[in-house]
Backbone as XML, in Angstrom:
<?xml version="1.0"?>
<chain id="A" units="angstrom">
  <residue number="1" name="UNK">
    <atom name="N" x="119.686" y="78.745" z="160.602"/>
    <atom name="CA" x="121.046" y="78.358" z="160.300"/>
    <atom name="C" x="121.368" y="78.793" z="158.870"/>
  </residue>
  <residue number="2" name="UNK">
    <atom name="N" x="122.571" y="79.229" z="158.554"/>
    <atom name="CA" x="123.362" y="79.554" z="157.035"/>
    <atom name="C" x="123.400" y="78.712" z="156.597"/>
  </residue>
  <residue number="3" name="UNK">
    <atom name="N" x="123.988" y="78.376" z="155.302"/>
    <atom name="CA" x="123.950" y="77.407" z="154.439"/>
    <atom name="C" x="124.919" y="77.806" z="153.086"/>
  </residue>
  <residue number="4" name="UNK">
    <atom name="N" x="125.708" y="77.477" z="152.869"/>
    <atom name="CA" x="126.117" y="77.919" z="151.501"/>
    <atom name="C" x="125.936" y="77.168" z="150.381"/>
  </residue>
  <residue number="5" name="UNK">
    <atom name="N" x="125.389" y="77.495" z="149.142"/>
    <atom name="CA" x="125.251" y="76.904" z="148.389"/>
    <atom name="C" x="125.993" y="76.994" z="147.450"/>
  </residue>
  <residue number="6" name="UNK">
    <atom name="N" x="127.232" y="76.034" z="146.390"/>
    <atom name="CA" x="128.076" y="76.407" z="145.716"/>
    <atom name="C" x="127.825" y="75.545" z="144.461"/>
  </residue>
  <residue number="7" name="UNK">
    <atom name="N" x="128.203" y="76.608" z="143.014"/>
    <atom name="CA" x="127.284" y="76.484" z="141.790"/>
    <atom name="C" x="128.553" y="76.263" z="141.166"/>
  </residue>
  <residue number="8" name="UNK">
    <atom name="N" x="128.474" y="75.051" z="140.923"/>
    <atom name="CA" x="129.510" y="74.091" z="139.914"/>
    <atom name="C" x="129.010" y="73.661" z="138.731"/>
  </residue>
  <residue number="9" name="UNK">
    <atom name="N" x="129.742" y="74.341" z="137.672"/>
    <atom name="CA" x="129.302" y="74.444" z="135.909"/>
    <atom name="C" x="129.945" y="74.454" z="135.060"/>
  </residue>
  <residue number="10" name="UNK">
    <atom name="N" x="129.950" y="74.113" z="133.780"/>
    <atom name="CA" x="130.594" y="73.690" z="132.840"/>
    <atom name="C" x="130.611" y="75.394" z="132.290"/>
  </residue>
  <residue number="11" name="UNK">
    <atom name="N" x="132.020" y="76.128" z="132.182"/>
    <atom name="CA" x="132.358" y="77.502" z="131.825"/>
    <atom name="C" x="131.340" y="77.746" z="130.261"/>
  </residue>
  <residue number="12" name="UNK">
    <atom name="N" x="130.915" y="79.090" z="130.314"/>
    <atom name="CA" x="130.211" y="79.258" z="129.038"/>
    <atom name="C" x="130.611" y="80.829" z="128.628"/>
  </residue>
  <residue number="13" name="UNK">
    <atom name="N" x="130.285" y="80.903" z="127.925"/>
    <atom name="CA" x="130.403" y="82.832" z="126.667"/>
    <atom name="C" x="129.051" y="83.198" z="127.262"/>
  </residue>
  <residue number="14" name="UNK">
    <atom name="N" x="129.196" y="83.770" z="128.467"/>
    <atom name="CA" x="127.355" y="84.410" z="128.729"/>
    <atom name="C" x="128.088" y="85.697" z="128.242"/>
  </residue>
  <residue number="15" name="UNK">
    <atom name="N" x="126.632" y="86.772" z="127.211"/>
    <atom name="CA" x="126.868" y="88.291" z="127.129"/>
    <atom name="C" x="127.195" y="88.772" z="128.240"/>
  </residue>
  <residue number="16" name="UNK">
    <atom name="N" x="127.703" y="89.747" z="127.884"/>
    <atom name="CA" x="127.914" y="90.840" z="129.075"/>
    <atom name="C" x="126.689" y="91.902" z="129.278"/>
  </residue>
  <residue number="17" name="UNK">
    <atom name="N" x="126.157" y="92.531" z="130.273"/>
    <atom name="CA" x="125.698" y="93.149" z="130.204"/>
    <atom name="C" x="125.502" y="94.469" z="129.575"/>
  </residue>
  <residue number="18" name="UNK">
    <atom name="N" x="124.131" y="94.601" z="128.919"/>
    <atom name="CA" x="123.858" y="95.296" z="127.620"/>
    <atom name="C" x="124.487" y="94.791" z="126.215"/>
  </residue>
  <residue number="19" name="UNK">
    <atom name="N" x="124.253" y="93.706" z="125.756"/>
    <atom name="CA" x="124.661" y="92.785" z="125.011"/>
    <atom name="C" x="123.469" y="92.208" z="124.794"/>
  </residue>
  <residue number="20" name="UNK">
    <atom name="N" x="123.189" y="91.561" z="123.504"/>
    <atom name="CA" x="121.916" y="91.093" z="123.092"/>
    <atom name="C" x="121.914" y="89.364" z="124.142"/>
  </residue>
  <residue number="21" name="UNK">
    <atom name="N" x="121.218" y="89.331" z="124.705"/>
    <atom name="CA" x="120.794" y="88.069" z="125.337"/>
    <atom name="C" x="120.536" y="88.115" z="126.785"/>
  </residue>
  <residue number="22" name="UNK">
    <atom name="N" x="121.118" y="89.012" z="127.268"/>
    <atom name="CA" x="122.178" y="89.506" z="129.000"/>
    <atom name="C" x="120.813" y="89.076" z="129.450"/>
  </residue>
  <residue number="23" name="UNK">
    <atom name="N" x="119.918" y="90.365" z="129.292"/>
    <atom name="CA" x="118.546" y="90.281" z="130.125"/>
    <atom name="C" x="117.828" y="89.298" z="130.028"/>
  </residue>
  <residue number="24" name="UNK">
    <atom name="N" x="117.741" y="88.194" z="128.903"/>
    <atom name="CA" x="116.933" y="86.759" z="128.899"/>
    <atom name="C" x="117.823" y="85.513" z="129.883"/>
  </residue>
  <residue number="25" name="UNK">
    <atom name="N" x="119.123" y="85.922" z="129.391"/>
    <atom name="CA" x="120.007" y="84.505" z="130.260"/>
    <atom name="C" x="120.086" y="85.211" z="131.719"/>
  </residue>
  <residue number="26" name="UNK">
    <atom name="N" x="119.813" y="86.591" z="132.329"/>
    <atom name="CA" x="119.902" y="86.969" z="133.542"/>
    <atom name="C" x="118.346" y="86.683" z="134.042"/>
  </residue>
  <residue number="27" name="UNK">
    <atom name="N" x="116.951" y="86.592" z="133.669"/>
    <atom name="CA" x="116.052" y="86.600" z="133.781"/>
    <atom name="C" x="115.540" y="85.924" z="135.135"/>
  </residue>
  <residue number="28" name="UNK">
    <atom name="N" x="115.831" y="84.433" z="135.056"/>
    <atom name="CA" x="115.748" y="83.500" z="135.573"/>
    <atom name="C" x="116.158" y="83.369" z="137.119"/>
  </residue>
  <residue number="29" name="UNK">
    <atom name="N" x="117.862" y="84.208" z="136.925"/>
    <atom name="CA" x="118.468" y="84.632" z="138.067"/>
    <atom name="C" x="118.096" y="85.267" z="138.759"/>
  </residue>
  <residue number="30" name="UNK">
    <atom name="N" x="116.969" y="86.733" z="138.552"/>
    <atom name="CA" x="116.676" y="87.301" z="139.315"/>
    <atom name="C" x="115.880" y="86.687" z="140.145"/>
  </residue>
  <residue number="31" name="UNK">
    <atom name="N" x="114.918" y="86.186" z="139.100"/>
    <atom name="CA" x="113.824" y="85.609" z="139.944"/>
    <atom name="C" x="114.033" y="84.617" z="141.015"/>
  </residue>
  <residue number="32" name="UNK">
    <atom name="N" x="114.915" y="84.069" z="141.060"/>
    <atom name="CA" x="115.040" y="83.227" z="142.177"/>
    <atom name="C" x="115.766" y="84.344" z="143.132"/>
  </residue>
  <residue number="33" name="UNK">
    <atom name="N" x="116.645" y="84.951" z="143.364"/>
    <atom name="CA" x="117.524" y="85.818" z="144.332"/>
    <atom name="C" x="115.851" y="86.397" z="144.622"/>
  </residue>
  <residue number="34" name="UNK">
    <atom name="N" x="115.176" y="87.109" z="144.133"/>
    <atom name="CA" x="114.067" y="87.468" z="144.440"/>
    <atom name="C" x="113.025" y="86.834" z="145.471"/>
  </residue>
  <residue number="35" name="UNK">
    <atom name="N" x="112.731" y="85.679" z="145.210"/>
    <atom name="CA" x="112.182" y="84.659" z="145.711"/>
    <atom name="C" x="113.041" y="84.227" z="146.995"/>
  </residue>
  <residue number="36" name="UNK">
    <atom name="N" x="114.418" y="84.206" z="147.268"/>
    <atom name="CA" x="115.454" y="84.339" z="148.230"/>
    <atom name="C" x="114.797" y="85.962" z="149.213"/>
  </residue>
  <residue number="37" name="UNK">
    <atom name="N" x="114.878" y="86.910" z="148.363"/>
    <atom name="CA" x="114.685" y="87.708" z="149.584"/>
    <atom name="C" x="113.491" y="87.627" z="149.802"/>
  </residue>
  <residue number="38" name="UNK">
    <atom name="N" x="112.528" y="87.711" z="149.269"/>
    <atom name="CA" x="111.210" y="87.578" z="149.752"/>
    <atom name="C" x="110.530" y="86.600" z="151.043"/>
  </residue>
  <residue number="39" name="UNK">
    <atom name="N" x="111.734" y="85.403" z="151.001"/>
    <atom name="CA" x="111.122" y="84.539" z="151.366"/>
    <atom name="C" x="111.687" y="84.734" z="152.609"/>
  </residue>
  <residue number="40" name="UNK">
    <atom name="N" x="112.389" y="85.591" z="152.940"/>
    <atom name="CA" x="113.826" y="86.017" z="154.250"/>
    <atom name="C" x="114.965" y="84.862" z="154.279"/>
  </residue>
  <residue number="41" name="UNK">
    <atom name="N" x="115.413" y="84.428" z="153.025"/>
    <atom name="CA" x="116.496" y="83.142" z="153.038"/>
    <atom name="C" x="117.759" y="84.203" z="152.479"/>
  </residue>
  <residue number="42" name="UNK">
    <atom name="N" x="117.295" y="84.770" z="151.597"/>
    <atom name="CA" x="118.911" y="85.682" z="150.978"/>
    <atom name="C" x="119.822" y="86.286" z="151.925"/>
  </residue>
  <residue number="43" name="UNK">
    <atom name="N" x="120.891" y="85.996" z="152.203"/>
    <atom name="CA" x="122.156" y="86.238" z="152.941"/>
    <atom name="C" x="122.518" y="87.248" z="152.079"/>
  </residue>
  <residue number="44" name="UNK">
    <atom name="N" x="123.505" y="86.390" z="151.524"/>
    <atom name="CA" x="124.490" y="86.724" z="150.249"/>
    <atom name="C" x="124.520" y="85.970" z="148.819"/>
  </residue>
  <residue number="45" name="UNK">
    <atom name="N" x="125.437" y="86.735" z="147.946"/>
    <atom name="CA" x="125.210" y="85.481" z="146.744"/>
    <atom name="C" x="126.188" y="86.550" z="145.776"/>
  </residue>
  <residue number="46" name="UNK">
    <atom name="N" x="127.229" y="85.761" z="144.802"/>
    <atom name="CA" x="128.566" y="86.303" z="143.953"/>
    <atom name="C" x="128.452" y="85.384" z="143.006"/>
  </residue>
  <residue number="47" name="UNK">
    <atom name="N" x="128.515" y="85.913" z="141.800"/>
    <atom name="CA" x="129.456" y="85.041" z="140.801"/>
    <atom name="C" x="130.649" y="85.714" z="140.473"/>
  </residue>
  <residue number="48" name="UNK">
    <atom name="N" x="131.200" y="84.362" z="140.742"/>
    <atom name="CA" x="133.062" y="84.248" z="140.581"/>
    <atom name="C" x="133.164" y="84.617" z="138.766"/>
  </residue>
  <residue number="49" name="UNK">
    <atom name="N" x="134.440" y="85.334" z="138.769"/>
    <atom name="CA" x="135.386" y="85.534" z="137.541"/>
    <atom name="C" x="135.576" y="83.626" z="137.137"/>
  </residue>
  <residue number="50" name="UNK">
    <atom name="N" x="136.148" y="83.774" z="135.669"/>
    <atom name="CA" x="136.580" y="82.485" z="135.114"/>
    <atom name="C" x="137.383" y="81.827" z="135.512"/>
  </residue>
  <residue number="51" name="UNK">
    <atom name="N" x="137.354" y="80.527" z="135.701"/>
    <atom name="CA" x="138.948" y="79.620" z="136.379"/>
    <atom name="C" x="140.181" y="80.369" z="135.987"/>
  </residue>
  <residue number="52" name="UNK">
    <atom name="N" x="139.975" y="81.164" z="134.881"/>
    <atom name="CA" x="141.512" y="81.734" z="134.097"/>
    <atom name="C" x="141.622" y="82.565" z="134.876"/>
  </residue>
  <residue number="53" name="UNK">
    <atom name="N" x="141.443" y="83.075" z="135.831"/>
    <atom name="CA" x="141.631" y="84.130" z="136.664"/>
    <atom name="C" x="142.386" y="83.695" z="137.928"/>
  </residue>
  <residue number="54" name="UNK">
    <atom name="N" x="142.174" y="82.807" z="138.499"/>
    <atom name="CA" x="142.221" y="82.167" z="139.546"/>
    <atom name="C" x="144.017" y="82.156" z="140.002"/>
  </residue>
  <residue number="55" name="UNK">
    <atom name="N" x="143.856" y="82.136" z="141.443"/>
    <atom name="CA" x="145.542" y="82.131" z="141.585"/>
    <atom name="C" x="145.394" y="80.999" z="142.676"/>
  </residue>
  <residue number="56" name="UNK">
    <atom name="N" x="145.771" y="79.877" z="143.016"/>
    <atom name="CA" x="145.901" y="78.838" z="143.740"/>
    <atom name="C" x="147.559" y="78.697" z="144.766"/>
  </residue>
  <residue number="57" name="UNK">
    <atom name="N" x="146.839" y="78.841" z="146.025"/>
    <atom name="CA" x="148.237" y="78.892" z="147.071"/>
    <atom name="C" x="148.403" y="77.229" z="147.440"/>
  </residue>
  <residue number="58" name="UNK">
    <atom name="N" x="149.012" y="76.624" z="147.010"/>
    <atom name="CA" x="149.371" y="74.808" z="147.747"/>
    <atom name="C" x="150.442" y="75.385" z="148.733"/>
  </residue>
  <residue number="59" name="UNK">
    <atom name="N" x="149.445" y="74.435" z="149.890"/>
    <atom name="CA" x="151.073" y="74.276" z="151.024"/>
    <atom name="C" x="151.030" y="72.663" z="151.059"/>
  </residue>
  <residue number="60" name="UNK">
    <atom name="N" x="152.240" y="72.361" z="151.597"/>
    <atom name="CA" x="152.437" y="70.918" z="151.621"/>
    <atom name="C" x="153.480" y="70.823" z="152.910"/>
  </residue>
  <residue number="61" name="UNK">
    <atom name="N" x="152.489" y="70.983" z="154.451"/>
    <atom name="CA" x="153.067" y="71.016" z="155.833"/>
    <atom name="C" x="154.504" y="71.643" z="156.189"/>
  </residue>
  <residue number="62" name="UNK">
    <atom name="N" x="155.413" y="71.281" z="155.640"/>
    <atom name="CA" x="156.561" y="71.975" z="156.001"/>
    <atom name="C" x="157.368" y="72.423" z="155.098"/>
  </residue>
  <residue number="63" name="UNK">
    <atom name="N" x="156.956" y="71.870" z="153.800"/>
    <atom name="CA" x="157.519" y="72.362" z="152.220"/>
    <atom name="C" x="157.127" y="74.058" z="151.957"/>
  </residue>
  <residue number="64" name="UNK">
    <atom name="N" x="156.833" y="74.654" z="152.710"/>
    <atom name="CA" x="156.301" y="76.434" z="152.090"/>
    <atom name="C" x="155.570" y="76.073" z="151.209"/>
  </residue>
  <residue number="65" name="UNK">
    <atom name="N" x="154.832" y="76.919" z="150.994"/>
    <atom name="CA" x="153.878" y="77.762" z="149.866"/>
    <atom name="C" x="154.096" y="77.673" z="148.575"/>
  </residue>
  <residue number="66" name="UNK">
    <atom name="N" x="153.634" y="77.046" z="147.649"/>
    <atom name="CA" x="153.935" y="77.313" z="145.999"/>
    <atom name="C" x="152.651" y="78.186" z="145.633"/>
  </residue>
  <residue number="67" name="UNK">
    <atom name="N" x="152.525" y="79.175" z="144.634"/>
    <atom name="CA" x="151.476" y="80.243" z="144.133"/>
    <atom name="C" x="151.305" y="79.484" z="142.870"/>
  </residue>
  <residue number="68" name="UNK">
    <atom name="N" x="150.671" y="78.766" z="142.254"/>
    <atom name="CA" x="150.248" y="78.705" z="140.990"/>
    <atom name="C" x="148.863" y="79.599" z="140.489"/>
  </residue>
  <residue number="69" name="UNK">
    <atom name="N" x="148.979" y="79.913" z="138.828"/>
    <atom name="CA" x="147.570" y="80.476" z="138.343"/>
    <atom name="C" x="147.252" y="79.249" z="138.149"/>
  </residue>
  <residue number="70" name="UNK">
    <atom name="N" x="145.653" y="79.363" z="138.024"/>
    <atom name="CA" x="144.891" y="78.361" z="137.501"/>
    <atom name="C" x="144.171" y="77.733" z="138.813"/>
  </residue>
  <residue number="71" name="UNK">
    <atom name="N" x="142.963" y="76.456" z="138.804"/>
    <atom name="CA" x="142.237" y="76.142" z="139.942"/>
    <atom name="C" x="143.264" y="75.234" z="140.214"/>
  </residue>
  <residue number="72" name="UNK">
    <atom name="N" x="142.712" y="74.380" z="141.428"/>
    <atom name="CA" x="143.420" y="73.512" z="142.133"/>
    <atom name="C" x="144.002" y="72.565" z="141.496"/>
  </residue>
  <residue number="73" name="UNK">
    <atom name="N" x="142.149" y="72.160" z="140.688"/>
    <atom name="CA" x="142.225" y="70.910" z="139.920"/>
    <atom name="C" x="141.746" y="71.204" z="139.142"/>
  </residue>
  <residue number="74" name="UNK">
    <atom name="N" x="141.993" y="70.291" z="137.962"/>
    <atom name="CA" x="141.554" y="70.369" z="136.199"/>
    <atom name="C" x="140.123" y="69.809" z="136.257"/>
  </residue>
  <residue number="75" name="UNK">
    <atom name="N" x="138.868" y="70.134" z="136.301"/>
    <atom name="CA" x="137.874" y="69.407" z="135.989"/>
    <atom name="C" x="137.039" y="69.824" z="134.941"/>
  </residue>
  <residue number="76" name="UNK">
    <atom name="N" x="136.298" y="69.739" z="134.717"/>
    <atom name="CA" x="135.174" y="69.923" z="133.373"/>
    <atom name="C" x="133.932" y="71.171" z="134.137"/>
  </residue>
  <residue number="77" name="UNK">
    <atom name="N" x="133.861" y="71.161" z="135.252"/>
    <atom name="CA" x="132.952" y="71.703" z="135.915"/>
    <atom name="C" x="134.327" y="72.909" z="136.697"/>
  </residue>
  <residue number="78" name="UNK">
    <atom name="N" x="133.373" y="74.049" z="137.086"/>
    <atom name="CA" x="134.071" y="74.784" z="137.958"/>
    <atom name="C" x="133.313" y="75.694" z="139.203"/>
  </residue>
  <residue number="79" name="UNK">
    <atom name="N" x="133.675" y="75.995" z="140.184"/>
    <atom name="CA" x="132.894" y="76.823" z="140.996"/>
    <atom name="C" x="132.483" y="78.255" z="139.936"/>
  </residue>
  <residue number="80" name="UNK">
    <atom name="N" x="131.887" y="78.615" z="140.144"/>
    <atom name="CA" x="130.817" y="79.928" z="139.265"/>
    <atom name="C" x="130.450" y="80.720" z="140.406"/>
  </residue>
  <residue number="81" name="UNK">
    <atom name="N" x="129.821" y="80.174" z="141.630"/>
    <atom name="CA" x="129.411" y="81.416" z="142.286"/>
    <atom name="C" x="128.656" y="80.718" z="143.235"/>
  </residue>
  <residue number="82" name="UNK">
    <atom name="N" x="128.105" y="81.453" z="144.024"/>
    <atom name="CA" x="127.799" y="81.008" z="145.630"/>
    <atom name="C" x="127.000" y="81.539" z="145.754"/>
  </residue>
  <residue number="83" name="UNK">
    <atom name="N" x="125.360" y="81.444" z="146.702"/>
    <atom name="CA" x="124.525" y="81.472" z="147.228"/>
    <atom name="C" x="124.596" y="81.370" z="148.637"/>
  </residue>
  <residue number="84" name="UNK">
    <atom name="N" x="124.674" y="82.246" z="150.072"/>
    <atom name="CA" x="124.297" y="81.998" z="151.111"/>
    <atom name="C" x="123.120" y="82.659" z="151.895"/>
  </residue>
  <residue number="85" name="UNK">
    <atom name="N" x="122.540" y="80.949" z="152.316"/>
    <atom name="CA" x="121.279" y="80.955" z="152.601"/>
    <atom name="C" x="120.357" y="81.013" z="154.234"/>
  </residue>
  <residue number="86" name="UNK">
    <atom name="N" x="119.484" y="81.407" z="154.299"/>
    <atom name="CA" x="119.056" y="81.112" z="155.637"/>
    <atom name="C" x="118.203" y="80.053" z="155.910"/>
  </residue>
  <residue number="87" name="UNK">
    <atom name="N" x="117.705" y="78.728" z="156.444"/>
    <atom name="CA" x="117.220" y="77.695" z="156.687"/>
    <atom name="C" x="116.901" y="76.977" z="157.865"/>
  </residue>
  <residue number="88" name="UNK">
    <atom name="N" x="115.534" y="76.751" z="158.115"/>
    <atom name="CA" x="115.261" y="76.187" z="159.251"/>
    <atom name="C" x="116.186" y="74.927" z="159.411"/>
  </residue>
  <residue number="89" name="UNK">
    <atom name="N" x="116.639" y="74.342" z="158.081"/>
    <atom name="CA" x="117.494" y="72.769" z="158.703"/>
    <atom name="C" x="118.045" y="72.449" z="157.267"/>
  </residue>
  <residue number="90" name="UNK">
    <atom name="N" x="118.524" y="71.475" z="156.963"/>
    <atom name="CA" x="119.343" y="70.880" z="155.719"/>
    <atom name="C" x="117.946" y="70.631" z="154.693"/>
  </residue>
  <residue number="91" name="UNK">
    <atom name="N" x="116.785" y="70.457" z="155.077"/>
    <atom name="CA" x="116.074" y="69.873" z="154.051"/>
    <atom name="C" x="115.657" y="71.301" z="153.409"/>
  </residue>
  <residue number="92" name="UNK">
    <atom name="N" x="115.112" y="72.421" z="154.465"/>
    <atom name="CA" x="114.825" y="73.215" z="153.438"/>
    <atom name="C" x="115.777" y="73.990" z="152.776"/>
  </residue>
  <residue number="93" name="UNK">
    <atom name="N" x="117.426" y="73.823" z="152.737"/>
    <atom name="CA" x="118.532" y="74.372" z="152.209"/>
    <atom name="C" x="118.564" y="74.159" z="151.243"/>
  </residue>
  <residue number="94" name="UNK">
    <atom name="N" x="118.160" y="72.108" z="150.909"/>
    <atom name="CA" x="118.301" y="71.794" z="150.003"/>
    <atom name="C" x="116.932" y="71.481" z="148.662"/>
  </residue>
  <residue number="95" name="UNK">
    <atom name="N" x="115.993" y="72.138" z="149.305"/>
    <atom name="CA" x="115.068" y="72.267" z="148.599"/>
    <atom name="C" x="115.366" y="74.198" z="148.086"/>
  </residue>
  <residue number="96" name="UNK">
    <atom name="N" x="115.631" y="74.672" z="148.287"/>
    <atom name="CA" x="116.243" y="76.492" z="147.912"/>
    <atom name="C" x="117.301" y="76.066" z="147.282"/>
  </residue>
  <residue number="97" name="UNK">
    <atom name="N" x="118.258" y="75.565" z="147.187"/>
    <atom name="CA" x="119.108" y="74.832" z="146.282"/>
    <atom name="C" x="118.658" y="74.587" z="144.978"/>
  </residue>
  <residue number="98" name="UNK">
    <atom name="N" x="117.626" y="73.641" z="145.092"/>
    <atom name="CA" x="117.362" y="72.467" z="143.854"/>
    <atom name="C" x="116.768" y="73.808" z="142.943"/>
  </residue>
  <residue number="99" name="UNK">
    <atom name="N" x="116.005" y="74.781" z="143.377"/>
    <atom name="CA" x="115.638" y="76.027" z="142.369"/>
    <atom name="C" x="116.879" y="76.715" z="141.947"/>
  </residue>
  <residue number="100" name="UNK">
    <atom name="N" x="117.437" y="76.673" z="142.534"/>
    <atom name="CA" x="118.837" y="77.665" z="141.598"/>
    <atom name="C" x="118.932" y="77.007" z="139.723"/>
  </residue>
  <residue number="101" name="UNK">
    <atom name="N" x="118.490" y="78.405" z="139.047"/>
    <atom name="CA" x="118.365" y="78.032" z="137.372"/>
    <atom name="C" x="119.486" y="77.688" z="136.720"/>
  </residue>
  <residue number="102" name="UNK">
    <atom name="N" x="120.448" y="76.764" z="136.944"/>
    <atom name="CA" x="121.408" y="76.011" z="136.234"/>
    <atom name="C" x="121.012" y="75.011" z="135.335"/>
  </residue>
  <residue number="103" name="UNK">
    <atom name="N" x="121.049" y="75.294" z="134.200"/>
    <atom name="CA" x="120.456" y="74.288" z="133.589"/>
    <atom name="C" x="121.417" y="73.097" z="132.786"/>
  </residue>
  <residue number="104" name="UNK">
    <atom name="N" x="122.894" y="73.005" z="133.901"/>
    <atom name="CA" x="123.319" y="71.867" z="134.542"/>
    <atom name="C" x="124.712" y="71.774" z="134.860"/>
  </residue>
  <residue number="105" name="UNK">
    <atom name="N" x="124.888" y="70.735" z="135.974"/>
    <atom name="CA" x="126.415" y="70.961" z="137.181"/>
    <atom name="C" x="125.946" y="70.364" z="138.256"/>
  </residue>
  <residue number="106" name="UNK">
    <atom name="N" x="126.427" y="71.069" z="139.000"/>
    <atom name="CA" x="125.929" y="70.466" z="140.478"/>
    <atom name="C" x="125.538" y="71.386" z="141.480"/>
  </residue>
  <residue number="107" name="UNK">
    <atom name="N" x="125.388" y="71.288" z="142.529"/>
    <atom name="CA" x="124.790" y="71.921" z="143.435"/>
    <atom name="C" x="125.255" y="71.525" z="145.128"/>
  </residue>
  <residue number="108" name="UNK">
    <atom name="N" x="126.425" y="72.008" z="145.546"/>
    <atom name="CA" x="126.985" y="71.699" z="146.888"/>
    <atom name="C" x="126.632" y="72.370" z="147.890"/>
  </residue>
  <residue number="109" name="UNK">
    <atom name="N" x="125.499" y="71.970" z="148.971"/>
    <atom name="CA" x="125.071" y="72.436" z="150.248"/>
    <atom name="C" x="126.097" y="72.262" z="151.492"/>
  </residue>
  <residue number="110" name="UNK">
    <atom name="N" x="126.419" y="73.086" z="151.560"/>
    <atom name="CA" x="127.062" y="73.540" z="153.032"/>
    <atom name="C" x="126.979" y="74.265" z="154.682"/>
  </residue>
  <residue number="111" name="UNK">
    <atom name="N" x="126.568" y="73.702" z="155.460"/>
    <atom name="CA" x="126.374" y="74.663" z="156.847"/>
    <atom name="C" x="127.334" y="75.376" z="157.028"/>
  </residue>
  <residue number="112" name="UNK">
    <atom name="N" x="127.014" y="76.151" z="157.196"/>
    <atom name="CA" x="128.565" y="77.475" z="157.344"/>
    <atom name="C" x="128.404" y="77.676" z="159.368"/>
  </residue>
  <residue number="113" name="UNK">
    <atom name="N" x="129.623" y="77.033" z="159.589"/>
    <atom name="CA" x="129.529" y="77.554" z="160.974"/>
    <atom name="C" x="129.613" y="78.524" z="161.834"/>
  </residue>
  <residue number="114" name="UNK">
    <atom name="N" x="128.659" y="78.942" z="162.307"/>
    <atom name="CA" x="128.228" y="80.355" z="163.131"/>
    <atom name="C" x="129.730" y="80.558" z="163.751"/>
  </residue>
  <residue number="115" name="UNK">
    <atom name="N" x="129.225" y="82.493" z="163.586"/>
    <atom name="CA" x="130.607" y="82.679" z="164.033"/>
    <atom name="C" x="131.232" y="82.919" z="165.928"/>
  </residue>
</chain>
């Protein structure tokens, strides 16, 4: 079964690549996506652009469509990027989860329903 895993974090100034730090703060990352394919769990996996990017469609049932920039909601944390996984069941989703190198936010497990 899939699984999506979604990486909710407090926005930061990471270098850009080829920038002094890129390859130490990317380090960590590989190694787990690594450990993902190796292990035959790696699907897929993105990190999202900054909330400032973001364009948000609200409908409200029969009121049409409003387009705002910006996320839905104002929080301190934001989606960053996604992990989808392969898993015999919820426990080992959420044990491939708990390794993702955030060193802090949250961590939202999801079954993605077959198509």
């Amino acid at each position: 079964m899939q699984y999506m895993i979604l990486i909710h974090s407090e926005p930061f100034d990471a270098p850009a690549p080829g920038d002094p730090g890129f390859e130490e703060l990317m380090a960590p990352w590989m190694e787990y996506k690594n450990k993902l394919v190796e292990g035959g769990h790696f699907v897929a996996a993105e990190q999202l652009q900054g909330t400032e990017t973001a364009t948000t469609i609200r409908r409200a049932n029969d009121a049409g469509d409003t387009i705002v920039d910006g996320p839905f909601a104002e929080t301190k944390e934001h989606l960053g990027g996604f992990y989808i996984v392969e898993a015999k069941d919820l426990d080992e989703a959420l044990t491939l989860a708990a390794a993702v190198p955030i060193p802090a936010g949250s961590l939202e497990v999801r079954p993605v329903v077959p198509a």
